[in-house]
C-alpha positions as CSV (number, residue, x, y, z in Angstrom):
1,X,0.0,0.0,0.0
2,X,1.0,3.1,-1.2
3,X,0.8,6.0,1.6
4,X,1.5,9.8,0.0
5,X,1.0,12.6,3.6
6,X,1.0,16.6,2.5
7,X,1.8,19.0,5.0
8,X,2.5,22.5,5.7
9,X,-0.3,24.2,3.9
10,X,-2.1,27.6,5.5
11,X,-3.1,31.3,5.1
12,X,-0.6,33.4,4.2
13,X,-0.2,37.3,3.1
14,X,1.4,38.0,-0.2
15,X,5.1,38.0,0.1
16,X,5.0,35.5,2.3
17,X,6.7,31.7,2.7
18,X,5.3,28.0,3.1
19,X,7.6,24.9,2.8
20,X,5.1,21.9,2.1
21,X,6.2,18.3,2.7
22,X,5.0,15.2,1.5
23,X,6.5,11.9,3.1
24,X,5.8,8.7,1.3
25,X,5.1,5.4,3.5
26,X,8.4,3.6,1.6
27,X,11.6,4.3,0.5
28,X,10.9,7.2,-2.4
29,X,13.7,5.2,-4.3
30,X,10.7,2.9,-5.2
31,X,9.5,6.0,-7.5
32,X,10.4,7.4,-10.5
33,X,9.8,10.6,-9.6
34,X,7.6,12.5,-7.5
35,X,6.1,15.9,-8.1
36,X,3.7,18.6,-6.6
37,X,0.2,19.7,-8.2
38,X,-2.1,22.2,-7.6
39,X,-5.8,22.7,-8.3
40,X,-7.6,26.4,-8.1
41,X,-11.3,27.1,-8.2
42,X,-12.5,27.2,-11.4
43,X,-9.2,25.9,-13.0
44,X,-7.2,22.7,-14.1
45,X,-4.8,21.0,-11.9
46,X,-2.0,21.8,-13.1
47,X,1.7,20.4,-12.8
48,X,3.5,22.7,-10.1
49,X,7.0,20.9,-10.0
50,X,8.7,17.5,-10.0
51,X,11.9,15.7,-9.4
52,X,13.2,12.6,-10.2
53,X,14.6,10.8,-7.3
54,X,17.7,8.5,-8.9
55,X,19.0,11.6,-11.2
56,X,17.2,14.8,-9.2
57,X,16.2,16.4,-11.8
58,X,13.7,18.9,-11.6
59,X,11.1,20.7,-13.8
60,X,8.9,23.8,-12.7
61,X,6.1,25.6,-14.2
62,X,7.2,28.8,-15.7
63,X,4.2,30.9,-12.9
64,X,6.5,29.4,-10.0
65,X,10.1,29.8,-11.6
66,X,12.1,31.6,-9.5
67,X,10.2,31.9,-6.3
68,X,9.3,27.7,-5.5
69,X,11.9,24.9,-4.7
70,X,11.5,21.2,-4.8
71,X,13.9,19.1,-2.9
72,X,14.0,15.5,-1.5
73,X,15.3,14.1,1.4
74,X,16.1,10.2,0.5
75,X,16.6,9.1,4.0
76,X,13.2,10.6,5.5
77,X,11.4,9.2,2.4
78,X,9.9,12.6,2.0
79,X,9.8,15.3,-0.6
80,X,9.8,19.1,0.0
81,X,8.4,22.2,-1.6
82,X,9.7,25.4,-0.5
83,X,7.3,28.3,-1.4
84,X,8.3,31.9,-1.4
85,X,7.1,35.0,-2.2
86,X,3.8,33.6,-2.5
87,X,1.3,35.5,-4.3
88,X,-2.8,35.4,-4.4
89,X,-2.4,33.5,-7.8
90,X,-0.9,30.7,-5.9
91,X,-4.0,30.0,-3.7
92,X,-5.2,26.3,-4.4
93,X,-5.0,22.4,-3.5
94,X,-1.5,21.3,-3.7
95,X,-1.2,18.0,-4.1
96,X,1.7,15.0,-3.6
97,X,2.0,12.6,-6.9
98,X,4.3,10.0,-7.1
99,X,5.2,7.7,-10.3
100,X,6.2,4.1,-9.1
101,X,9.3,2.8,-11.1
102,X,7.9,-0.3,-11.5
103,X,4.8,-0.5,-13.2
104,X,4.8,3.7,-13.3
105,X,1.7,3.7,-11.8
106,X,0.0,7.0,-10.6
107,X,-0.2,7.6,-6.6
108,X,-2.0,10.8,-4.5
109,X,-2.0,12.5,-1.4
110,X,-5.3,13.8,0.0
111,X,-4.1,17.4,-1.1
112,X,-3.1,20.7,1.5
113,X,-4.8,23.9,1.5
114,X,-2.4,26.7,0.6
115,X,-4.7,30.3,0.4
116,X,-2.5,33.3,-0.4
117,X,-4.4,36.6,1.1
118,X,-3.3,40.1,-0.8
């Protein structure tokens, strides 16, 4: 069974920083990669940023270039998504995904409220 935890959402002001974690209930190693969604009201999910967890490399939507990080932490089986300078746009679901190496099947957390006030 396949276990993906978000948390660290909240209510921010604009300008302001969240750092969201999502641990996983196994070694992440087991994944191809894992990544970080978000759904707004009224709009698609949307792919917010992802890492690969053999090679580490990372991809981020050109809205959070610049102001978002995506790390992992092998050894905590848990990845991280620093937010800064968070802005009203940003307000939505975020949600953990995680692509299993071995059939690349398609795993979700239960989502984290992150609401950006201005």
């Amino acid at each position: 069974q396949v276990q993906l935890v978000e948390s660290g959402g909240g209510l921010v002001q604009a300008g302001g920083s969240l750092r969201l974690s999502c641990a996983a209930s196994g070694s992440i190693l087991s994944f191809r990669a894992m990544g970080w969604y978000r759904q707004a009201p009224g709009k698609q999910r949307e792919l917010v940023a992802d890492i690969t967890m053999l090679g580490g490399m990372i991809n981020y939507a050109d809205s959070v270039k610049g102001r978002f990080t995506i790390s992992r932490e092998n050894a905590k089986n848990t990845v991280y998504l620093q937010m800064n300078n968070l802005q009203p746009e940003d307000t939505a679901v975020y949600y953990c995904n995680a692509i299993r190496r071995l059939d690349q099947s398609n795993y979700w957390g239960q989502g984290t409220q992150v609401t950006v006030s201005s």
